[in-house]
C-alpha positions in Angstrom: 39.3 32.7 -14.8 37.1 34.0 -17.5 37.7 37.3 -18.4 36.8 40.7 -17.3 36.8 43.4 -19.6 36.2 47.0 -18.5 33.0 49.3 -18.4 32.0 50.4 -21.5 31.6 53.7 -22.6 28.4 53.5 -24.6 25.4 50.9 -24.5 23.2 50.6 -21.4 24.7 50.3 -18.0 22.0 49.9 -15.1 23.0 50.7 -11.8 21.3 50.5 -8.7 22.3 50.6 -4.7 22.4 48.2 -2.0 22.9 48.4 1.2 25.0 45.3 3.5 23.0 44.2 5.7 23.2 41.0 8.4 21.8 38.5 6.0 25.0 39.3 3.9 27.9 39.4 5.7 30.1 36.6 7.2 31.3 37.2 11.4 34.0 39.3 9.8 31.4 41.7 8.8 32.4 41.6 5.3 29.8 41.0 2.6 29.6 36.7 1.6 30.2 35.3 -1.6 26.4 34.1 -1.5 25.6 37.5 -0.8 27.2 39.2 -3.7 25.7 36.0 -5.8 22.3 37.5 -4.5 23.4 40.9 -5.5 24.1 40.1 -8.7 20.7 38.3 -9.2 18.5 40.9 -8.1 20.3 43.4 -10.0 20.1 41.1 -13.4 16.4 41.0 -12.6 15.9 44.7 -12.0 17.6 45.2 -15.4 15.5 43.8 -17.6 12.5 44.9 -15.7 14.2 49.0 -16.2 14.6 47.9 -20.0 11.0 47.1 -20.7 12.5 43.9 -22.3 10.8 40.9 -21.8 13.4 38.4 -21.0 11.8 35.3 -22.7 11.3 32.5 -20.1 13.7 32.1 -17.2 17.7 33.0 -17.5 19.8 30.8 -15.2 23.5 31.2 -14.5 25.9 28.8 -15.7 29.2 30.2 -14.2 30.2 33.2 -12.8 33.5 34.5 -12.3 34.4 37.4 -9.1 38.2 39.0 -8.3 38.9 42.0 -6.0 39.8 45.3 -8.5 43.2 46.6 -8.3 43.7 47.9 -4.7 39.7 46.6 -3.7 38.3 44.9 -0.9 35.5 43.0 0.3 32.5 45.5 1.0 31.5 45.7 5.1 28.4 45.6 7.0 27.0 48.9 6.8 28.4 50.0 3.6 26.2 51.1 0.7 27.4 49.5 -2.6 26.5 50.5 -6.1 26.2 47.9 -9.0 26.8 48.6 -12.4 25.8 46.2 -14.6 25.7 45.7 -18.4 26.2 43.1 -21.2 29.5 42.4 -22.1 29.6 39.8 -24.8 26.7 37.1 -26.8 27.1 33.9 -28.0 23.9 31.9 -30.3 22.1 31.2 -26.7 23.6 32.9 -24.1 25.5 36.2 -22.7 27.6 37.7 -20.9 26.6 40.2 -18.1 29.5 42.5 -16.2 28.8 43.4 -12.8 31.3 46.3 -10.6 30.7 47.0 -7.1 31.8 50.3 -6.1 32.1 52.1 -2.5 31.9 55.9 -2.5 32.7 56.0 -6.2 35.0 53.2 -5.8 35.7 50.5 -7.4 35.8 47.2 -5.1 34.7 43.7 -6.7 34.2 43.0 -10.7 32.5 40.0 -11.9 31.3 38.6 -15.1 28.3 35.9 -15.6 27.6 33.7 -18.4 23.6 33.6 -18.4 21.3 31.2 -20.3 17.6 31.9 -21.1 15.7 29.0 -21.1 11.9 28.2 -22.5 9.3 26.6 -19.6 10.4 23.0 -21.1 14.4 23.9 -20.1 15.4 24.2 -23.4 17.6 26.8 -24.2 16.7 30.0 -26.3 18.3 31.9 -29.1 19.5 35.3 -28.6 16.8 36.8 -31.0 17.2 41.2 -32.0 14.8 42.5 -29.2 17.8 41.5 -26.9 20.4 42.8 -28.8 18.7 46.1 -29.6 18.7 46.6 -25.9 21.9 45.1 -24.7 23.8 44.8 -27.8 25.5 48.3 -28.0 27.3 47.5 -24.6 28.1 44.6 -26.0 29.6 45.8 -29.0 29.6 42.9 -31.6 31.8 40.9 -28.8 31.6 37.3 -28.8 32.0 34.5 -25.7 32.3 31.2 -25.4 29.2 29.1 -24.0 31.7 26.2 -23.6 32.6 24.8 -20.0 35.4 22.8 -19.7 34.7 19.1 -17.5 35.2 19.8 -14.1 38.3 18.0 -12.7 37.3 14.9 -10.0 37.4 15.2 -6.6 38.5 11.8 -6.3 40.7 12.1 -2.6 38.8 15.2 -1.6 37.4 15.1 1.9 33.7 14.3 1.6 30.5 15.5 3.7 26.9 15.2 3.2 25.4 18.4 1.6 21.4 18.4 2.5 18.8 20.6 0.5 16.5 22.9 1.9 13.6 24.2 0.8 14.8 27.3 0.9 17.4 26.7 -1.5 15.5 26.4 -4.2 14.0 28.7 -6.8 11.1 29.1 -9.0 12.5 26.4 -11.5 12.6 24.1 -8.5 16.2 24.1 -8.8 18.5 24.6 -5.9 19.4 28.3 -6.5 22.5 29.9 -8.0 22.9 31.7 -4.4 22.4 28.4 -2.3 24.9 26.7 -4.3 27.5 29.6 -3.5 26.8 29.3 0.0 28.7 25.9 -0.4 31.9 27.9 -1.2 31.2 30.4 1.8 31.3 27.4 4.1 34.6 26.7 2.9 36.3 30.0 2.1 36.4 31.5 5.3 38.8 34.0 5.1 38.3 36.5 2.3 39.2 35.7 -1.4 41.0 37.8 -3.8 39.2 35.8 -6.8 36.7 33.1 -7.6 34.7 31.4 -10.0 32.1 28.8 -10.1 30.3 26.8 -12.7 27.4 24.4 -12.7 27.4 21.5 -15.1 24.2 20.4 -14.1 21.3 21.3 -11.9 21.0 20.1 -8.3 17.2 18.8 -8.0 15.7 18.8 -4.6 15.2 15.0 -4.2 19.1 14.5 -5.1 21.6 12.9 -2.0 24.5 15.9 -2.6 27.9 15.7 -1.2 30.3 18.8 -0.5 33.5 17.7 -2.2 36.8 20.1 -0.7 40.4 20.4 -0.9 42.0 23.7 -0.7 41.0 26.5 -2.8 38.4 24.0 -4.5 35.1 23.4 -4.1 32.3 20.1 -5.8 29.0 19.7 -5.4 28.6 15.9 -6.3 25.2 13.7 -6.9 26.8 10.2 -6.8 29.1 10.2 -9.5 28.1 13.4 -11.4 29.8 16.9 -10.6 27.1 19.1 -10.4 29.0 22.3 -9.4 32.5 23.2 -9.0 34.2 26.3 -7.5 37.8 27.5 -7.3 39.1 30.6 -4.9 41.9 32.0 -4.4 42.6 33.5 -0.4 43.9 37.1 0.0 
């Protein structure tokens, strides 16, 4: 589990409200792992666009990491959240971005990102000083990893064909961060305390994908290749 630091107390925090609506929550009512994937998208992209930074091509997550808070739960239908987001660490070409939900002041769900910006060939981009003089007071000079570790094989995991939608996918014509989470929503369906996912490689729309499960564990597999992997934990 990567790890979560707290808020900081200088350094731009952006915060904004949502609202959980029927798109969101699971037939317990409580808000979806894919939903709070979406959440945290929209509020990335809100961000920058309340900064006045221009981003620099398209950021795309490579793993995020989620846990209930100390004495939290999973947000309900009906419930307005608040999301406070900020940067909370930079490496060469990527960065970290925290992300607390909070319910009537408080706090519910933390959950940290590792986002890559990438030029319109895919290529990733350095972190470059209009970034930094934006973000890089939250920050505060803290450094993280960009390294994911090989996804362990699902060899002797029960197997099931995963088709793409067109829905799923996003403006990069990948399928999207939030449609892949969806795979771990079909799985986890009793509420997790914690859970983290990372993609090692992008699922294209033309690719043959198979969901990959055993408990608490979670692959997205193009024939050989692990293209996402996902652990939870149940409450």
């Amino acid at each position: 589990m990567t790890e979560i630091i707290p808020r900081p107390t200088r350094g731009r925090r952006y915060c904004e409200e949502r609202r959980v609506r029927l798109s969101d929550a699971g037939p317990d009512g409580m808000l979806r792992l894919d939903g709070l994937a979406r959440y945290l998208q929209d509020a990335a992209t809100d961000d920058w666009a309340d900064s006045g930074h221009d981003p620099r091509g398209t950021w795309v997550v490579r793993r995020t990491s989620v846990r209930l808070a100390d004495g939290g739960r999973w947000p309900e239908l009906g419930e307005k959240v608040v999301l406070t987001t900020w940067c909370a660490g930079t490496g060469p070409a990527w960065a970290e971005r925290r992300t607390d939900l909070e319910v009537d002041s408080v706090l519910l769900v933390e959950t940290a990102a590792l986002w890559v910006p990438l030029d319109p060939s895919g290529r990733p981009l350095r972190i470059d000083q209009t970034f930094l003089d934006v973000y890089g007071e939250a920050a505060a000079g803290r450094r993280v990893s960009g390294r994911v570790p090989v996804a362990p094989s699902p060899s002797g995991a029960k197997t099931q064909p995963w088709p793409i939608r067109r829905t799923d996918l996003d403006v990069v014509g990948h399928v999207n961060n939030a449609a892949v989470w969806e795979a771990v929503s079909e799985v986890a369906t009793t509420p997790v305390s914690s859970a983290a996912l990372t993609h090692h490689g992008s699922v294209e729309p033309d690719s043959s994908v198979s969901l990959a499960t055993e408990p608490g564990r979670v692959w997205l597999v193009v024939g050989t290749d692990v293209k996402v992997f996902a652990e939870f934990a149940p409450l």
